[in-house]
C-alpha beads as a LAMMPS data file, in Angstrom:
LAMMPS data file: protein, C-alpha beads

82 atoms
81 bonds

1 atom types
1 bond types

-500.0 500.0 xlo xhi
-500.0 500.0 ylo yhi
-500.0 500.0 zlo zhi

Masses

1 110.0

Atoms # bond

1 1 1 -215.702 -445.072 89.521
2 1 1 -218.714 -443.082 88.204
3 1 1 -220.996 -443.216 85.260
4 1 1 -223.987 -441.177 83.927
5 1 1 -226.202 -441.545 81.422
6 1 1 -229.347 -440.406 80.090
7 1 1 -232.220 -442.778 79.238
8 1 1 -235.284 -441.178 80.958
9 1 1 -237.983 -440.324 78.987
10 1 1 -238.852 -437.161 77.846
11 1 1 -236.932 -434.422 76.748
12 1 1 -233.920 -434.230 78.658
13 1 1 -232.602 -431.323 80.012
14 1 1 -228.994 -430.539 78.970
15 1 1 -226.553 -431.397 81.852
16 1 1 -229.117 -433.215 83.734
17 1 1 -228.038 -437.196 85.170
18 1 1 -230.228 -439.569 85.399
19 1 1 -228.081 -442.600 86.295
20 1 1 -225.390 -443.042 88.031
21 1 1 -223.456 -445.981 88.675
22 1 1 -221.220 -446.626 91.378
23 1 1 -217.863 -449.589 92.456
24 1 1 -217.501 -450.207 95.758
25 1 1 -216.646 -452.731 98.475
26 1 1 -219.425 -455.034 99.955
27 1 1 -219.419 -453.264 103.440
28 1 1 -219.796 -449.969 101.785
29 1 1 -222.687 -451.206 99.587
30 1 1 -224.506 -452.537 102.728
31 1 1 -224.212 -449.309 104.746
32 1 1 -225.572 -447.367 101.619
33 1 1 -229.037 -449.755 101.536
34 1 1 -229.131 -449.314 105.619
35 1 1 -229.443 -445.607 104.955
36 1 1 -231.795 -445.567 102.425
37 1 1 -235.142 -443.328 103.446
38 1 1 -238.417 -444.950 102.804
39 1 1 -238.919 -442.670 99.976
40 1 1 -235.968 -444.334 97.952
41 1 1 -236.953 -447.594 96.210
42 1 1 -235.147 -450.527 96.038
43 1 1 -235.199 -452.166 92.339
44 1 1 -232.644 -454.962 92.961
45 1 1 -230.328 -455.689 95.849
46 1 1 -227.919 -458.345 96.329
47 1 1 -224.562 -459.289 98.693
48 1 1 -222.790 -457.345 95.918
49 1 1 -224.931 -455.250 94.299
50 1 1 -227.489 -452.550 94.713
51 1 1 -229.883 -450.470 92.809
52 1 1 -232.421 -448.110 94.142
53 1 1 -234.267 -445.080 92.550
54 1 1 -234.160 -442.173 94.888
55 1 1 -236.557 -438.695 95.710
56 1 1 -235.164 -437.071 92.689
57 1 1 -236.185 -440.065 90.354
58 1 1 -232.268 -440.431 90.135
59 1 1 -231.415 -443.937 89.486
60 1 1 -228.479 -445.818 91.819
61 1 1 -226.486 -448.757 90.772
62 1 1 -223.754 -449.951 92.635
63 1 1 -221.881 -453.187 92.527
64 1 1 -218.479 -454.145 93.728
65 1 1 -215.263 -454.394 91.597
66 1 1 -215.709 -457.698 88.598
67 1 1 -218.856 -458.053 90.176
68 1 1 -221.486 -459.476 86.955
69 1 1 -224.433 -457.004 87.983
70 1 1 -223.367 -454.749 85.490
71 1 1 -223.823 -451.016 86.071
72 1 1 -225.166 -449.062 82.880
73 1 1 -222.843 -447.279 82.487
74 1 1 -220.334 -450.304 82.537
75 1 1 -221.678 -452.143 79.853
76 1 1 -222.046 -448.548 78.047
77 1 1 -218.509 -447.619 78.529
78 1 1 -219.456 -444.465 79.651
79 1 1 -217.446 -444.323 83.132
80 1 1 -215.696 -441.634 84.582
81 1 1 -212.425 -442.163 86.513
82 1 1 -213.235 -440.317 89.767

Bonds

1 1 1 2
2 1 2 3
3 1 3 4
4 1 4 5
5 1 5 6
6 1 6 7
7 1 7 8
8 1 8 9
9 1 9 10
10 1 10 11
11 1 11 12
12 1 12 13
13 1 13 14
14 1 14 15
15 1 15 16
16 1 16 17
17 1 17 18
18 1 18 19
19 1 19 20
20 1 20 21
21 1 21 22
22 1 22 23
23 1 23 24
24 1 24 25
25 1 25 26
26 1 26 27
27 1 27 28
28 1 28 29
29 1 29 30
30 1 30 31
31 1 31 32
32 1 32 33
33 1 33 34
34 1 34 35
35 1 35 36
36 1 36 37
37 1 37 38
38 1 38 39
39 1 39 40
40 1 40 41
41 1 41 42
42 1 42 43
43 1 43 44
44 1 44 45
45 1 45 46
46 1 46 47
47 1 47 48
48 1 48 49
49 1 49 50
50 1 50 51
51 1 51 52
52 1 52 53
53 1 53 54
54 1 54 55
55 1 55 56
56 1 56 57
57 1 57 58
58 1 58 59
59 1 59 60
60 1 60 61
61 1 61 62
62 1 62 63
63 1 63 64
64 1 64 65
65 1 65 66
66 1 66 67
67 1 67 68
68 1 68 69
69 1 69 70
70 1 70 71
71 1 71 72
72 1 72 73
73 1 73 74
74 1 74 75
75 1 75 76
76 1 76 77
77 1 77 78
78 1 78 79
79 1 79 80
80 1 80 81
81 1 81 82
């Protein structure tokens, strides 16, 4: 699953994401944070969770399934079945 929202200030521009949250297993998660650049940066990490802003100021949060790091867009119920 996906979500998006905007909270970045400023004036947003229309269609723009600035968030986006991601589900997915443990392994995954760790091979995403292995192949971060050193010009992403890491705002939490955990066995089962991970959020990171990248180049684009785009921020990451992923977490596995029933996990209780919460994505954004989770606790927004603004997800998109992908």
């Amino acid at each position: 699953m996906i979500s998006s929202l905007r909270h970045i200030r400023g004036n947003p521009v229309y269609g723009q994401i600035y968030a986006l949250g991601l589900v997915m297993p443990a392994e995954e998660i760790a091979r995403v944070g292995a192949r971060l650049g050193e010009d992403a940066k890491i705002t939490e990490e955990g066995p089962a969770h991970l959020a990171f802003i990248d180049p684009y100021q785009i921020n990451w949060q992923i977490s596995v399934p029933g996990n209780e790091f919460r994505t954004s867009g989770d606790f927004a119920d603004r997800w998109h079945k992908l």
